[in-house]
C-alpha positions in Angstrom: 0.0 0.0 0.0 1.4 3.3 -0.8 1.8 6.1 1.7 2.9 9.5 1.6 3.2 12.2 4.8 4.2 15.5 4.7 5.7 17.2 7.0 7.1 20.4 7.5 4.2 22.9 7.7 4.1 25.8 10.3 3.4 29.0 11.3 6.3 31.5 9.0 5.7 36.0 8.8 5.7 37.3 5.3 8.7 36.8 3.4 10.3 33.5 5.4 11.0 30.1 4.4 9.8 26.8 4.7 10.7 23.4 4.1 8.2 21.1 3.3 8.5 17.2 3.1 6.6 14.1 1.8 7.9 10.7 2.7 6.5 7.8 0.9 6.6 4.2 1.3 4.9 0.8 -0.8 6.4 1.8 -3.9 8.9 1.9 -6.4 9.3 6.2 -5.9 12.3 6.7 -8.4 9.3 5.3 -11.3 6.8 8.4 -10.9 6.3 11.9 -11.1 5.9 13.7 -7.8 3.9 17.1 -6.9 2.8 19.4 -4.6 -0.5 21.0 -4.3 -2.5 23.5 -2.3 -5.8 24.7 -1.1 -6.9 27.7 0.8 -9.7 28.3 2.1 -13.2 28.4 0.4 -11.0 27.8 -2.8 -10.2 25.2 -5.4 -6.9 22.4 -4.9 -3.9 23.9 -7.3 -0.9 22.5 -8.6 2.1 24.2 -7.1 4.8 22.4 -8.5 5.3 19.1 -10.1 9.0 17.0 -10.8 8.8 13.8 -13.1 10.8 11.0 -12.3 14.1 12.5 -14.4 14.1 15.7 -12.6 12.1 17.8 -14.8 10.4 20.4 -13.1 7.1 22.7 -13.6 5.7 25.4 -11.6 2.4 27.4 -10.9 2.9 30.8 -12.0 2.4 32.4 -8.9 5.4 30.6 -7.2 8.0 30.7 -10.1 11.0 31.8 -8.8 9.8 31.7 -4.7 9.3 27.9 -4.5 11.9 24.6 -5.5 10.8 21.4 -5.7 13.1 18.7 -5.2 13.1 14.9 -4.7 16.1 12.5 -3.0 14.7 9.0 -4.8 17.6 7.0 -2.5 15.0 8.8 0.5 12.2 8.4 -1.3 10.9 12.1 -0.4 10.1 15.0 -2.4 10.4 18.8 -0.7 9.0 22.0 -1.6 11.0 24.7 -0.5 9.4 28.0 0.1 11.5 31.4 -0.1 9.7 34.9 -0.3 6.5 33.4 1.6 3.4 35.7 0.9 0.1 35.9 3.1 -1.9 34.7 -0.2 0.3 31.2 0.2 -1.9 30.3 3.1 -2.9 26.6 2.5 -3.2 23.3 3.4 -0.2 21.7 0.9 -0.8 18.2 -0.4 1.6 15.9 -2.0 0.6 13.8 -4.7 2.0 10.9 -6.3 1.1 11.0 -10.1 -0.8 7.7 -11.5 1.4 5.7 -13.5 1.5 2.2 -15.7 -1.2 0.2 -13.5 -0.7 2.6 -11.0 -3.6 4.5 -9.3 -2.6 8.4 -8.2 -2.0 8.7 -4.1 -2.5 11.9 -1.6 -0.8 12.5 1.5 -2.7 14.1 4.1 -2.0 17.4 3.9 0.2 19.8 5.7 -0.9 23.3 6.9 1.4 26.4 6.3 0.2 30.1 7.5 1.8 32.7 6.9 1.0 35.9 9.2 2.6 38.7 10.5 
């Protein structure tokens, strides 16, 4: 059964840094493409940032330039670094694994990150 659980999300003022993490377990990680997501309140789920399994990387235009994703396959975790944090990056952040080959997609359970002066 796969697993993922974040970790990482906190309380941070306007223009700090985070480091978010998602650990997974039951499969083969190196294989997929990873991603992070977010949802505020009383809006839609987003991609933030996504990194297929050789490293390419993509990025919600909001965070271009603020946020790195990142994954360590010999750990099997992907991180989301946040730089430059703004109040409108107030979410719950979610990693996903993306579905594969006979390979259904997987959530974690969310993280919460605030930021607040």
């Amino acid at each position: 059964q796969v697993q993922l659980v974040e970790s990482g999300g906190g309380l941070v003022q306007p223009g700090g840094s985070l480091r978010l993490s998602c650990a997974a377990s039951g499969v083969i990680f190196s294989s997929y493409k990873m991603g992070w997501y977010r949802q505020a309140p009383g809006k839609e789920r987003e991609l933030v940032a996504a990194i297929t399994s050789g490293g390419s990387t993509n990025y919600a235009d909001s965070v271009k330039g603020r946020f790195t994703i990142s994954r360590d396959n010999a750990k099997k975790t992907v991180y989301l670094h946040l730089n430059s944090l703004k109040l409108e990056d107030t979410a719950v952040y979610y990693c996903k694994k993306f579905a594969g080959v006979a390979s259904l997609e997987v959530w974690g359970q969310g993280t919460l990150v605030t930021v607040s002066s």
